[in-house]
Wavefront OBJ file of the C-alpha trace (Angstrom):
o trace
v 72.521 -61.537 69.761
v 70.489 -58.710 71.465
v 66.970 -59.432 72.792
v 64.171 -56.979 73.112
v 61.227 -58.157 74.599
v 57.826 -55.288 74.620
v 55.435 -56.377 76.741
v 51.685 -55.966 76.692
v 50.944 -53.310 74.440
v 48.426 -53.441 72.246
v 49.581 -54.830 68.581
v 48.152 -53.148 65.855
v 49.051 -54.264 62.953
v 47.081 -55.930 59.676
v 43.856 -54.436 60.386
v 43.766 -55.850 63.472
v 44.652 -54.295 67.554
v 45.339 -57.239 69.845
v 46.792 -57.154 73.552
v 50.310 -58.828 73.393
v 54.334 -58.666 73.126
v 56.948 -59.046 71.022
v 60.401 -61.106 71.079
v 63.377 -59.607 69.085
v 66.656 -60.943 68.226
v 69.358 -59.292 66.285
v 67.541 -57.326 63.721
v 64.639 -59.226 63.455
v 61.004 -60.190 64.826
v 61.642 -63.422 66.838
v 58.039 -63.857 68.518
v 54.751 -62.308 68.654
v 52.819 -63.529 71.726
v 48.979 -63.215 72.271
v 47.035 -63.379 74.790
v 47.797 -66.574 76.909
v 50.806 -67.536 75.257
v 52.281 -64.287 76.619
v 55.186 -64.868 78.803
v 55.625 -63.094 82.377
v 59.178 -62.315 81.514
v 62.358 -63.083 79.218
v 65.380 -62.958 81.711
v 68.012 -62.677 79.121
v 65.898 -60.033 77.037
v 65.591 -56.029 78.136
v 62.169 -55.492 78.271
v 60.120 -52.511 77.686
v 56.566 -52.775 79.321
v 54.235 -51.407 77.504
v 51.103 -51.562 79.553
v 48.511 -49.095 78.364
v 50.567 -48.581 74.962
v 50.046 -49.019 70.877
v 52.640 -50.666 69.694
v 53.161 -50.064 65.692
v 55.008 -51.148 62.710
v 57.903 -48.770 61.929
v 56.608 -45.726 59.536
v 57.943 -46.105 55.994
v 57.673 -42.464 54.732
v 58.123 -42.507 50.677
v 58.796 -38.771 50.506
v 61.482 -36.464 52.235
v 64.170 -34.082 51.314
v 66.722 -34.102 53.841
v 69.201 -32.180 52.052
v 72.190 -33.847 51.739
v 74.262 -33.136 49.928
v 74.580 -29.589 48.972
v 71.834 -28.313 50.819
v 72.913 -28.626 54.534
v 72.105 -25.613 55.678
v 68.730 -26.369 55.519
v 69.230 -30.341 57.187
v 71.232 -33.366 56.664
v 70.845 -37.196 56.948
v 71.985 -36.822 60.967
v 69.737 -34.052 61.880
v 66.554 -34.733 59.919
v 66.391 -38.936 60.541
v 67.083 -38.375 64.319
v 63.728 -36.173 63.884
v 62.346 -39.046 62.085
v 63.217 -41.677 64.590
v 61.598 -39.310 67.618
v 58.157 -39.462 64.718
v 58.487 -43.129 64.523
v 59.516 -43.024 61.278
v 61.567 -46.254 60.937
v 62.553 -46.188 56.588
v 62.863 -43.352 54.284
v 62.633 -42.796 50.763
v 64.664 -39.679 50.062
v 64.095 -37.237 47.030
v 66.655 -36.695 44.043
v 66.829 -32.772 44.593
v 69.327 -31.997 46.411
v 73.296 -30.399 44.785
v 73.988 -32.557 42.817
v 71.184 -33.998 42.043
v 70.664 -37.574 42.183
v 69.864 -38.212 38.313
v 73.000 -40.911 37.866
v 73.385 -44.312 39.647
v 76.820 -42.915 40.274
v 75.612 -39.761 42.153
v 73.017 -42.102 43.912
v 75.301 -44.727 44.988
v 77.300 -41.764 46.845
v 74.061 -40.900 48.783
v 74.402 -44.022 50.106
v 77.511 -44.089 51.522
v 76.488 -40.468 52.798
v 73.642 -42.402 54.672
v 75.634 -45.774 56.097
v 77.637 -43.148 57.950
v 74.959 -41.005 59.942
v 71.388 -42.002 59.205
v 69.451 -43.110 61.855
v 66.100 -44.584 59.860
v 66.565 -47.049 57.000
v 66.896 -45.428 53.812
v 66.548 -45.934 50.079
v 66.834 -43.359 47.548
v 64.732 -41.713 43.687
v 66.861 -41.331 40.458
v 65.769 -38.540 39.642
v 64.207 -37.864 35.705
v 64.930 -35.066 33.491
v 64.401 -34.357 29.650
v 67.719 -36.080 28.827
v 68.588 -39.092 31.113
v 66.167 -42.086 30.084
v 69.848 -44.246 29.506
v 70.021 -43.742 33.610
v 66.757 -44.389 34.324
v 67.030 -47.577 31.737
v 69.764 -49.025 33.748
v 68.333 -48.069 37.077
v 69.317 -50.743 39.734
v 65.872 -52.276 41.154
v 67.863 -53.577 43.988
v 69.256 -50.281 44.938
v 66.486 -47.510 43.414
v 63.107 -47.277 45.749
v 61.790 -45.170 42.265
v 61.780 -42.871 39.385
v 61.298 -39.303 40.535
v 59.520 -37.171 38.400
v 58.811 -33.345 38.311
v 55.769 -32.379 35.914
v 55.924 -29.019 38.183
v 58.322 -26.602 39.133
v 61.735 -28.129 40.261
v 65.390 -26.291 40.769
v 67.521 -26.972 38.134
v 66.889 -29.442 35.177
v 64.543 -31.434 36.943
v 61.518 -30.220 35.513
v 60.381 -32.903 32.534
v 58.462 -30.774 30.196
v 59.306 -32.489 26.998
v 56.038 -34.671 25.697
v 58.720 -36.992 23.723
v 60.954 -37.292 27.163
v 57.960 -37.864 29.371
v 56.888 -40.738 27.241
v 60.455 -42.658 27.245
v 60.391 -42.090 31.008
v 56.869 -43.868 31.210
v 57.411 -46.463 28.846
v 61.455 -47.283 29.902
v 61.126 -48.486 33.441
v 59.365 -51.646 35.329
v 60.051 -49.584 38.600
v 57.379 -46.940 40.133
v 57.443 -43.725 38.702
v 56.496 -41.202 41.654
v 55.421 -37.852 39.852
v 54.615 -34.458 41.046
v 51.969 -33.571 39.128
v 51.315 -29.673 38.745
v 51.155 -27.901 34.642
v 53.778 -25.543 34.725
v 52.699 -23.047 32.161
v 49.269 -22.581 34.466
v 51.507 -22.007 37.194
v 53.537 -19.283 34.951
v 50.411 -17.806 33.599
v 49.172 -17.352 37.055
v 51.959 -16.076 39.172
v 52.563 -13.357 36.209
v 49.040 -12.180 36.986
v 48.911 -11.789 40.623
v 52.130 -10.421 41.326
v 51.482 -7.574 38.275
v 48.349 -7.515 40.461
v 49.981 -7.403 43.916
v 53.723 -7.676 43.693
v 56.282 -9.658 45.363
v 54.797 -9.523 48.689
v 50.880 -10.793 47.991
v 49.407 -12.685 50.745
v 50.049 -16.135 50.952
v 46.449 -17.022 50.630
v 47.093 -16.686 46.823
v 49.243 -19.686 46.950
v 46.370 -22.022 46.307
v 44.985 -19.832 43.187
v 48.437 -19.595 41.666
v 49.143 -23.484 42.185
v 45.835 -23.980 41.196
v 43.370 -26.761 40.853
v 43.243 -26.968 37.567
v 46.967 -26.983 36.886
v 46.829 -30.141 39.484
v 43.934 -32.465 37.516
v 45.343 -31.229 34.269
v 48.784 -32.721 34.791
v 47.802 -35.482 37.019
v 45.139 -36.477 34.289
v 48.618 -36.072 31.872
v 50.349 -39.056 33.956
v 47.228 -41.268 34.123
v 47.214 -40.975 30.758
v 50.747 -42.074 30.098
v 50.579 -44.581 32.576
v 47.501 -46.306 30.958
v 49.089 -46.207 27.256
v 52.325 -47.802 28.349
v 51.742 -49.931 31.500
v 53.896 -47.765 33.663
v 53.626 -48.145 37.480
v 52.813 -44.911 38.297
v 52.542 -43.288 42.098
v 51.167 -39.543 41.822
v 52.355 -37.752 45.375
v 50.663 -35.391 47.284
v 47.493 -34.992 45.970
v 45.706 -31.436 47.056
v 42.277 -31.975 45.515
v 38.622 -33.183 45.282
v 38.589 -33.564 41.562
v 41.930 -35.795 41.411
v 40.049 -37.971 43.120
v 38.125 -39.169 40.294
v 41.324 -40.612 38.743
v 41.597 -43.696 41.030
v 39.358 -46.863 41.597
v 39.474 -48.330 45.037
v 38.334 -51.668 44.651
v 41.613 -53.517 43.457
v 44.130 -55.009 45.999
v 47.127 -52.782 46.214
v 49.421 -55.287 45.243
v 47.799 -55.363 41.803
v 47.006 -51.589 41.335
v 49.168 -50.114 38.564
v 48.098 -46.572 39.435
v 48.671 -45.267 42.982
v 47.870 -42.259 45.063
v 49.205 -40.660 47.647
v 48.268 -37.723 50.319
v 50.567 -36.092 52.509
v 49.744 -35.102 56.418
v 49.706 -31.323 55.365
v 46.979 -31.567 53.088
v 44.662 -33.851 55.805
v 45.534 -30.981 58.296
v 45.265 -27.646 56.847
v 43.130 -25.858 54.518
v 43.071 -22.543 53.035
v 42.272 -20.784 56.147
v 44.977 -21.900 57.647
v 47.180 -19.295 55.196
v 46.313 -15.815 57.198
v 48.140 -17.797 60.591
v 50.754 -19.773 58.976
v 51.567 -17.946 55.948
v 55.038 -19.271 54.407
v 55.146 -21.632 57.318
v 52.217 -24.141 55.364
v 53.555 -22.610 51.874
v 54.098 -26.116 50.054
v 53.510 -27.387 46.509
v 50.932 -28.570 45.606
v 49.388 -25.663 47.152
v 46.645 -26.762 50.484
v 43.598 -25.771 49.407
v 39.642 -25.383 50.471
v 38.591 -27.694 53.374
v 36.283 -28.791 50.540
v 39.334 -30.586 49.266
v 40.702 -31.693 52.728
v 37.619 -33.495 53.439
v 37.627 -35.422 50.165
v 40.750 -36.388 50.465
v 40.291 -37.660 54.153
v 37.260 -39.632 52.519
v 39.401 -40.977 49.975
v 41.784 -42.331 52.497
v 39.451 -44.012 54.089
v 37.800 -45.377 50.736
v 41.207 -46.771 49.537
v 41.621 -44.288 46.330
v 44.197 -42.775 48.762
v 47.077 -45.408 49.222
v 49.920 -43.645 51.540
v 49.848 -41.084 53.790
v 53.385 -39.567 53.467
v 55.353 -36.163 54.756
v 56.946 -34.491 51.661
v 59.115 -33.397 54.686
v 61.171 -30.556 53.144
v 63.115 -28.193 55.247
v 64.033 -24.581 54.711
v 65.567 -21.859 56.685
v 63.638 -19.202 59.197
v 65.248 -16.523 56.866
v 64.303 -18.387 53.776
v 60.762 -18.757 55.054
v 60.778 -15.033 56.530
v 61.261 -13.646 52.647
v 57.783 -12.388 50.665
v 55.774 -14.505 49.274
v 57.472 -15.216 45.778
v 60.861 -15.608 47.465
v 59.470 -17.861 50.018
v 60.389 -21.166 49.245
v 57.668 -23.825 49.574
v 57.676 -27.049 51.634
v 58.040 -27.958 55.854
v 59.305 -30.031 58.014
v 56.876 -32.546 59.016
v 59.192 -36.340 60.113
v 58.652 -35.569 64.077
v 54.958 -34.720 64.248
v 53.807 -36.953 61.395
v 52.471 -40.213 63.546
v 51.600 -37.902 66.180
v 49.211 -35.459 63.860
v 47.740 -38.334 62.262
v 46.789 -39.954 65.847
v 45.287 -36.747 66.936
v 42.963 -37.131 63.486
v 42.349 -40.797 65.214
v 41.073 -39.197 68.234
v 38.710 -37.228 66.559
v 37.359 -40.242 64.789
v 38.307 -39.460 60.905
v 40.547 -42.289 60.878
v 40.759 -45.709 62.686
v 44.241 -46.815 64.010
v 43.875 -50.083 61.623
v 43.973 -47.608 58.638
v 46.687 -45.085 59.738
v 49.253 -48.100 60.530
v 47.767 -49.472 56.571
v 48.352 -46.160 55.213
v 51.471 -45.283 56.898
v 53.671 -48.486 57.087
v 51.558 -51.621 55.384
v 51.096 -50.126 51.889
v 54.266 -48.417 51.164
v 56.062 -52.052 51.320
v 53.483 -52.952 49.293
v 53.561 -50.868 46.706
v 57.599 -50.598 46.198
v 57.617 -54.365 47.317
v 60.087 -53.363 50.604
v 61.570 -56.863 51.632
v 60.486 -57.405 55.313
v 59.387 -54.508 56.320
v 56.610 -52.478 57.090
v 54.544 -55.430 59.580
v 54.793 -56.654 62.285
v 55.261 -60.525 61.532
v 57.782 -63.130 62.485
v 60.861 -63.060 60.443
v 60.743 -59.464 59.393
v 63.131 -56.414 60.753
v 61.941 -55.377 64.199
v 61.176 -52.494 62.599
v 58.325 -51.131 66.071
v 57.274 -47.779 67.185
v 55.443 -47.182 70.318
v 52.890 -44.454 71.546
v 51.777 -42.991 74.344
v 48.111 -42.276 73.564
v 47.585 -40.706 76.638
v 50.542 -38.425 77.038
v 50.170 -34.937 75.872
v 53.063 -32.465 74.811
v 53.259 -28.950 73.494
v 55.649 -28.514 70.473
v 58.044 -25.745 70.651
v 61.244 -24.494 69.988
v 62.828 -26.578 72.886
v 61.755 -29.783 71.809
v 62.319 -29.521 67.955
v 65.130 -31.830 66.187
v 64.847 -30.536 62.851
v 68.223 -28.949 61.725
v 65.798 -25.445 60.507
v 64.810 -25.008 64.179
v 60.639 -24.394 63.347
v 57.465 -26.388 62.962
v 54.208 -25.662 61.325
v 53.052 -27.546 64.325
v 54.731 -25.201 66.986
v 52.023 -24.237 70.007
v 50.294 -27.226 69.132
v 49.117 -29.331 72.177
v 49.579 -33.204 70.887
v 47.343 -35.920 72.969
v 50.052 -38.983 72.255
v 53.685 -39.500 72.517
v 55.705 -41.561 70.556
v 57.836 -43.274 73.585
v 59.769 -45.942 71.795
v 60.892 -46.444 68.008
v 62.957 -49.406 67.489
v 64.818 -49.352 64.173
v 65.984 -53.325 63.027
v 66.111 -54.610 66.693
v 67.751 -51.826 68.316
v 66.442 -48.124 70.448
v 66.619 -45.540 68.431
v 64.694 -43.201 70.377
v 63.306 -43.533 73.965
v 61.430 -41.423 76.499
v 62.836 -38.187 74.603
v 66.071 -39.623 73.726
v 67.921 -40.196 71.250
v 70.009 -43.238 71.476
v 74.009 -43.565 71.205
v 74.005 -46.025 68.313
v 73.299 -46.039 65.068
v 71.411 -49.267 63.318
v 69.991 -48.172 60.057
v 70.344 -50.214 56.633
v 69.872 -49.860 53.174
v 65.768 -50.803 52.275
v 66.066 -54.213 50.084
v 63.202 -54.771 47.830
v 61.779 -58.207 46.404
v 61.455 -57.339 42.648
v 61.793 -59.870 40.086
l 1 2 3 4 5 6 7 8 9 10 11 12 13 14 15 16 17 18 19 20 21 22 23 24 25 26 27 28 29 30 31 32 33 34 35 36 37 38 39 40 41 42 43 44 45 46 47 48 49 50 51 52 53 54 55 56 57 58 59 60 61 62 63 64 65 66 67 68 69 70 71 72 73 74 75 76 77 78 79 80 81 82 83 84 85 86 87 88 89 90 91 92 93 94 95 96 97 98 99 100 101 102 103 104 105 106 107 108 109 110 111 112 113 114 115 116 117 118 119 120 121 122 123 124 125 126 127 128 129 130 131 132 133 134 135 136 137 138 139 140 141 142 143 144 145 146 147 148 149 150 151 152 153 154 155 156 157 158 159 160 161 162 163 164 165 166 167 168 169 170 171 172 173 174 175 176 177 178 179 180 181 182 183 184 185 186 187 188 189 190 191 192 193 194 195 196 197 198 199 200 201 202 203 204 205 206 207 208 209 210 211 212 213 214 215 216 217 218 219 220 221 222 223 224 225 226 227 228 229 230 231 232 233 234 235 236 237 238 239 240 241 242 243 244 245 246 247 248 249 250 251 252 253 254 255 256 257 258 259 260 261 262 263 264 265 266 267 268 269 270 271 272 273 274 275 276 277 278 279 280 281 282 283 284 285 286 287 288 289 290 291 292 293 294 295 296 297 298 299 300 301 302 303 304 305 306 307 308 309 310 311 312 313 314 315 316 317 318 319 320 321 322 323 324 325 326 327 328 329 330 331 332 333 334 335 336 337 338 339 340 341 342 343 344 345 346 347 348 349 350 351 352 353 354 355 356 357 358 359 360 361 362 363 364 365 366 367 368 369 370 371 372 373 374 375 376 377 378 379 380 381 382 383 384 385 386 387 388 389 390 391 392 393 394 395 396 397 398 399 400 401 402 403 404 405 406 407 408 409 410 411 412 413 414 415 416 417 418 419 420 421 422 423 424 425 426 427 428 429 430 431 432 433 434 435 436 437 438 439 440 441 442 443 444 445 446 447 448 449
């Protein structure tokens, strides 16, 4: 079997950054060496050197649309993982909103033979909940499902769950994580009726935050607590936007025993609201970014542990789709390829240690849906290893883009690290701005009883 032998980075990994290498064979971690116990070389291993380097678990992102099927316009499983590979994103969990949707086992078992043929990252896949498919998400296969999706905003389609008596057979009918997206619709409707009789189709986007307000946020994220408390669901509420959300989560229980998780997304740790007269539709997403008020909090909750994962909601659309007024605008961004590299450039600015981005980024989301083998970097699990440059700048732009949409939010931006290396179970998947020839991806595999 292969060999892959990284030498002399510096490991961080468990809360911990120590100088040393690492030993593959086939797809897994053979040896981790430490200081003197580091070989000089392994002759029948290639080796990467990588003097001066971090070398990090894999990223396991537990939210992206990559379109496919019925959406390829906008990206597929090819385009948009190869973009995740040059991120360092090693293991996806991929959202049920796509044409079909993915609200059958049947329709989700498909998506996986969609993926064995041209993913690059590992991937697992939502069922996705509506008002009348609790017999699906009853029978859900825990070996095959990563989690219940569930839209208490806007969705396309019948994806929206805004039946009380549905929402409570969805909370109370499944032992695997439900993952909502927690905005109150009819404060939503109320609003955008207001400001576009106020303004009209094209407003400026700097209303997004008022229509996808703050209180439509805490009033259906307080909803799912709620739920989640009366019938011992395991709930994960996704890309939180605010400071008073906040006040729904404890920090002081191990992860592995929380029943109520929380999760931020890079765009909301980045941005604020004055971000909106720049970017406009380009940092249009839902929930809505808001005040740097709310940014800051949720930074501080990161760092606190109410915050659990730090995820992408990566969600491609069009240039023309993004070029449209504001309510035609679609909502949502690419985000796979910059990801590791915007949260490292929060590192050098000292709002986040590199001990707590790798927990945040690949540690917890094994934890929480209980991802067999992955997500550390430990003897006996996938060799699953990213590694960055943190001394390397680069300039984004259209040139050096993968996603299948061809833009960036992060376009002009000058990054201070490089992701040089991502290995995905054993083998290169990206090197030194490459993409390799082959293709190593599996199916996640989680350790549910």
């Amino acid at each position: 079997m292969k060999k892959l032998y990284i030498a002399n980075g510096l490991i961080v990994n468990e809360g911990k950054s120590v100088t040393g290498s690492i030993l593959t064979e086939g797809n897994f971690i053979r040896e981790i060496f430490t200081g003197s116990e580091r070989p000089v070389h392994i002759p029948d291993a290639e080796t990467i050197d990588a003097t001066g380097m971090l070398v990090m678990p894999g990223v396991i992102d537990d939210q992206v649309h990559f379109r496919e099927p019925g959406l390829t316009h906008k990206g597929d499983f090819a385009t948009e993982s190869a973009a995740a590979v040059a991120g360092g994103i090693t293991s996806v969990m991929e959202m049920p909103n796509t044409v079909p949707q993915t609200i059958t086992m049947d329709l989700l078992k498909k998506k996986h033979e969609m993926a064995s043929r041209s993913s690059r990252t590992n991937y697992s896949f939502y069922l996705g909940a509506t008002n009348n498919n609790i017999e699906e998400i009853r029978n859900a296969d825990p070996a095959l499902v990563c989690g219940i999706k569930v839209f208490m905003g806007a969705s396309t389609g019948n994806m929206l769950v805004d039946n009380q008596e549905s929402l409570r057979k969805i909370f109370a009918g499944t032992s695997l994580p439900v993952a909502c997206h927690c905005e109150d619709e009819p404060t939503i409707r109320a609003n955008m009726q207001a400001y576009t009789e106020e303004y009209g189709d094209d407003m400026p986007f700097e209303y997004h935050p008022l229509i996808r307000s703050r209180e439509a946020c805490l009033k259906s994220s307080s909803l799912a607590v709620s739920l989640a408390v009366e019938y011992g669901t395991r709930l994960h509420i996704l890309h939180l936007s605010t400071a008073e959300e906040m006040s729904l989560f404890g920090n002081a229980t191990p992860l592995s025993e929380k029943k109520i998780t929380a999760e931020v997304c890079v765009h909301h740790l980045w941005f604020s609201d004055s971000s909106y007269k720049e970017k406009g539709a380009f940092i249009k997403w839902n929930p809505a970014i808001k005040k740097d008020s709310d940014r800051q909090a949720l930074i501080e909750a990161v760092n606190s542990d109410m915050i659990d994962i730090i995820a992408t909601d990566h969600a491609p659309h069009t240039l023309d789709e993004k070029r449209a007024p504001y309510t035609k605008a679609p909502s949502g961004g690419p985000l796979v390829q910059h990801s590791l590299v915007a949260m490292m450039e929060m590192w050098y600015k000292g709002l986040f240690t590199l001990e707590k981005i790798v927990e945040k980024m690949c540690h917890n989301p094994a934890i929480l849906f209980q991802v067999e083998k992955r997500g550390y970097i430990r003897k006996g699990y996938y060799a699953d290893i990213v590694i960055v440059d943190p001394a390397s700048k680069w300039r984004v732009s259209e040139k050096n883009i993968l996603y299948k949409c061809g833009w960036s939010p992060f376009e002009g931006y000058l990054f201070s690290s490089t992701v040089q290396t991502t290995v995905v179970n054993g083998k290169i998947a990206w090197n030194n701005g490459e993409l390799a020839d082959n293709i190593n991806s599996m199916p996640l595999t989680f350790n549910r009883k």
